[in-house]
N, C-alpha and C positions, 0 to 999 in steps of 0.2 A: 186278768188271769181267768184260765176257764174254769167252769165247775168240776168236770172229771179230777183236777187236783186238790182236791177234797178226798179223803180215803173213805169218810160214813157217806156216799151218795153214792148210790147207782143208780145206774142208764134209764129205770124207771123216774127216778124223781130228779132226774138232773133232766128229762125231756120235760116233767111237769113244771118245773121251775121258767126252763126256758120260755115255755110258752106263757107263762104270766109275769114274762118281761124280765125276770131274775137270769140272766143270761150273761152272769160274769161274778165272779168271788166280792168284786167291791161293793155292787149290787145286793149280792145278798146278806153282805155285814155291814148294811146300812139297814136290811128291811127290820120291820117291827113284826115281832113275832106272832101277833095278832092279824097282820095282814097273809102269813103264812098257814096258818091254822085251817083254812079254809082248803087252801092249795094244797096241802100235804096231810090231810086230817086223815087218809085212810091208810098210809104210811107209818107215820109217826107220832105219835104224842106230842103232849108242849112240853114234857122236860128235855125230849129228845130234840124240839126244835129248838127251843132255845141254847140246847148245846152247838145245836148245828151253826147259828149265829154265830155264838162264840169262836167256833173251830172256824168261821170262814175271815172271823178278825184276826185270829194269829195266823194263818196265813197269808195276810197282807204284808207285803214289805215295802220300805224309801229309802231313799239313799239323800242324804244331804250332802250335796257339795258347793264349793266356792263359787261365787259370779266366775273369776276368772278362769275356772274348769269349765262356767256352764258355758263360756263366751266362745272357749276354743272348741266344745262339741256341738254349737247350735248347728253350725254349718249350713246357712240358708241361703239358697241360688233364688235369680230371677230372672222372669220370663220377659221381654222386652213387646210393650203392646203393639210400636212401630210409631208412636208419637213421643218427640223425645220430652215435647212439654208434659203429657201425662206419666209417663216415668217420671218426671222428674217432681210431679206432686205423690209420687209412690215413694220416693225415696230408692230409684234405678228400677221400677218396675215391680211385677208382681213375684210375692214373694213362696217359698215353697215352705210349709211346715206351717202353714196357716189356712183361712178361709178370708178371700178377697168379697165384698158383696158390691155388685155396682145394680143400685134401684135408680126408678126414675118414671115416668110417664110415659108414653105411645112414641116411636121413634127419636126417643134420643141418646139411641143408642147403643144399650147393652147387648143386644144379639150380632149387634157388627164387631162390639169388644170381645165376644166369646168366639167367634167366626176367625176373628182376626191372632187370637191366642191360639187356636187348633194349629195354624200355621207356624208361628213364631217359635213355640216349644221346639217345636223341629230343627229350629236355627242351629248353627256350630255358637259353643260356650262365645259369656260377655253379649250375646244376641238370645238364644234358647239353651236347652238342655239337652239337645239332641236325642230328643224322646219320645214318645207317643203320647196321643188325647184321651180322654175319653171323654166322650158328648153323653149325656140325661137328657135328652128332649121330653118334655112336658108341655109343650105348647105347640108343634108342630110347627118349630122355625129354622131349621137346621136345611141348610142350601147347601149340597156339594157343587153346584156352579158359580158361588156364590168365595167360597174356597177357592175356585180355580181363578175367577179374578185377583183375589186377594196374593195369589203365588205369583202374578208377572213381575211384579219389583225384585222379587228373588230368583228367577228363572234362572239365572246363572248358577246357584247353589242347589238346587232343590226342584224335580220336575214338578207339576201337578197331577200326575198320574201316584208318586210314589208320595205324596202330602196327604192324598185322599187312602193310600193303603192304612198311611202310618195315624189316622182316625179313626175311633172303633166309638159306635153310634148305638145307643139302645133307646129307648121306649118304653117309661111306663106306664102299665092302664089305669093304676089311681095310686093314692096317696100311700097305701100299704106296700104297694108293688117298689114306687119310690123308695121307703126305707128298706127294704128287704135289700133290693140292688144293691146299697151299700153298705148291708151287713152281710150279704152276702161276698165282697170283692176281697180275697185272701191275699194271704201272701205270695202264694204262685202266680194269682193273677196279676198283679202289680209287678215283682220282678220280674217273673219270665217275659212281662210283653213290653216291659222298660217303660212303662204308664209313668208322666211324672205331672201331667194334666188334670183335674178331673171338672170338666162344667156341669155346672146343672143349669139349664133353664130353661123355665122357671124353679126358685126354690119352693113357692108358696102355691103356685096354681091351681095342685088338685085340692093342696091342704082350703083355699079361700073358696074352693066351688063346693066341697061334701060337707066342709062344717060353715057355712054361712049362717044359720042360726044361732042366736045369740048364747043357746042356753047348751049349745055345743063347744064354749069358743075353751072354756077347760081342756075338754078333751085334745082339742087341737092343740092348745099349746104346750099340751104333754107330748104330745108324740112330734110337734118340731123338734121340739127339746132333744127328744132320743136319737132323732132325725141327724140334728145340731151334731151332737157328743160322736155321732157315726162319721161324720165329714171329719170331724175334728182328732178323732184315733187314726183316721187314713194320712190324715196331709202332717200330721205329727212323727206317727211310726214308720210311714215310707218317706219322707221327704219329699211330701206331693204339694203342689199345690192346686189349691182348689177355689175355683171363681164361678159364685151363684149368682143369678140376675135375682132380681127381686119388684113387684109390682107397689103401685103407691094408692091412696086413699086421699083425695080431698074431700076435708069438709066446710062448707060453709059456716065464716064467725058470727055471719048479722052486721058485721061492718062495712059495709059500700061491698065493696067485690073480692072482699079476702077471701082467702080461703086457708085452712090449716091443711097440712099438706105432712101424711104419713104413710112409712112403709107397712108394708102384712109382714104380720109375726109379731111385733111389738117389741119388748126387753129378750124376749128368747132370743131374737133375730138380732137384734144389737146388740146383745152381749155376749150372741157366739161366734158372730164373724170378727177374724182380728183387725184388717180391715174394710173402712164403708166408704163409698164414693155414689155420690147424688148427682146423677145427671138430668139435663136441661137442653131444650133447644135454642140454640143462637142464630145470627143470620145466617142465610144460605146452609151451607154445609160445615158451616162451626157450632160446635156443642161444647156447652160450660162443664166441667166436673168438679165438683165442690167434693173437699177430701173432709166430711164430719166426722171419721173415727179412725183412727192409729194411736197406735202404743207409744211413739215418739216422734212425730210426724206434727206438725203444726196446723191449723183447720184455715184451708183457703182455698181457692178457686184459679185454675188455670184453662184457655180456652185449647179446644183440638178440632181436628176434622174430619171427614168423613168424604173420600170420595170414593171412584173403582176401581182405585190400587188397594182399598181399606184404611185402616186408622193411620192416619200419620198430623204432620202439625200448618 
């Protein structure tokens, strides 16, 4: 809910608010009025803020209903990768009204899985959604001829000229610019342009280059979090789906050549994408995906490949 629906706020303290992160009613009938005292101390007093607490709790509403009501409105499509083995550890591909995360190490894989999704959305239903992309480039790895490889197996259905229209590509310059972009992405934008896509990658990249210090790593995982909960209001409230790549961390155990082997982000990052897929290099041009996190989905490994038509089996 936005702030304007609040009747004690104006435009003055619903801009103060906004900008110290209180930028929605549940927001701020959560906050502790100790934390607002600061924010709004030349506004309003504390008996006033603490009224304003209150007023933004009774404006909250839920609606409880049945599994079998929630079962016939979830209404969730999938995007088909183009390997029928990796569908098939997706449970038919990827799905819309969630966040897919595929991590993993130096080439194996996830920017050919997001290359190879730009296209597929596009597909006629039972294959895509017959929709549009949007690409988050944060690493400078986004190929438009790299796409047009990826369209010969479908030339029949789908030119490369009108693959790459129906792609809309942005660029962030760091970590802030990132969440803005998708608190900024509205309702008109997603309808009007039939977006039913949205990659990011990387999720982590500018977040692991600006807060590398240790004594930053708070900060960062507050603001993936808010990052998190933005991906997670889009692919919920439009019926998007949304597929972030994610970078990995080994560290040495002490034991002969192990090594412990984890993604950036930590619990924020697993436990806001719905789900996680851990890629590996195999021979040649087969790569393993190990399915670690789904809702209902069983944790195993299926192989795919990778050639110049893109992902298939």
């Amino acid at each position: 809910m936005n702030l304007s629906q609040i009747k004690e706020l104006n435009p003055r303290i619903i801009d103060e608010l906004n900008q110290a992160g209180y930028d929605s009613v549940e927001k701020l009938a959560l906050a502790d009025y100790v934390d607002l005292i600061d924010i709004l101390d030349p506004y309003l007093d504390l008996e006033d803020i603490i009224l304003l607490i209150e007023s933004a709790k009774r404006s909250i509403d839920f609606e409880i209903v049945t599994c079998k009501k929630y079962m016939e409105e979830i209404e969730i499509e999938r995007i088909t990768t183009g390997s029928n083995s990796l569908d098939e550890l997706l449970g038919g591909g990827i799905e819309t009204k969630g966040i897919t995360e595929f991590y993993g190490g130096f080439a194996t894989g996830k920017t050919q899985i997001a290359h190879q999704l730009c296209v597929n959305v596009q597909l006629p239903p039972n294959k895509g959604l017959e929709a549009i992309a949007l690409v988050i480039d944060t690493e400078n790895t986004f190929r438009p001829d790299r796409i047009k490889q990826m369209v010969t197996r479908y030339k029949k259905i789908i030119s490369p000229e009108k693959v790459l229209e129906n792609i809309l590509f942005v660029r962030p310059r760091d970590s802030d610019h990132q969440i803005l972009i998708i608190e900024k992405i509205s309702n008109n934008i997603i309808q009007e342009k039939n977006i039913r896509l949205i990659v990011l990658d990387s999720l982590t990249n500018y977040f692991r280059q600006e807060y590398s210090e240790l004594r930053k790593i708070v900060q960062r995982q507050q603001k993936l979090n808010r990052h998190i909960a933005g991906l997670q209001r889009l692919a919920r409230k439009f019926n998007v789906a949304v597929v972030v790549t994610n970078q990995i961390l080994e560290k040495p155990t002490g034991l002969m050549d192990k090594k412990v082997i984890k993604h950036v982000g930590g619990n924020i990052v697993a436990h806001g994408c719905t789900t996680r897929v851990f890629l590996r290099k195999g021979n040649g041009s087969k790569r393993i995906a190990r399915l670690v996190d789904s809702p209902y989905l069983p944790e195993r490994d299926l192989i795919f490949s990778i050639d110049e038509t893109g992902i298939t089996d």
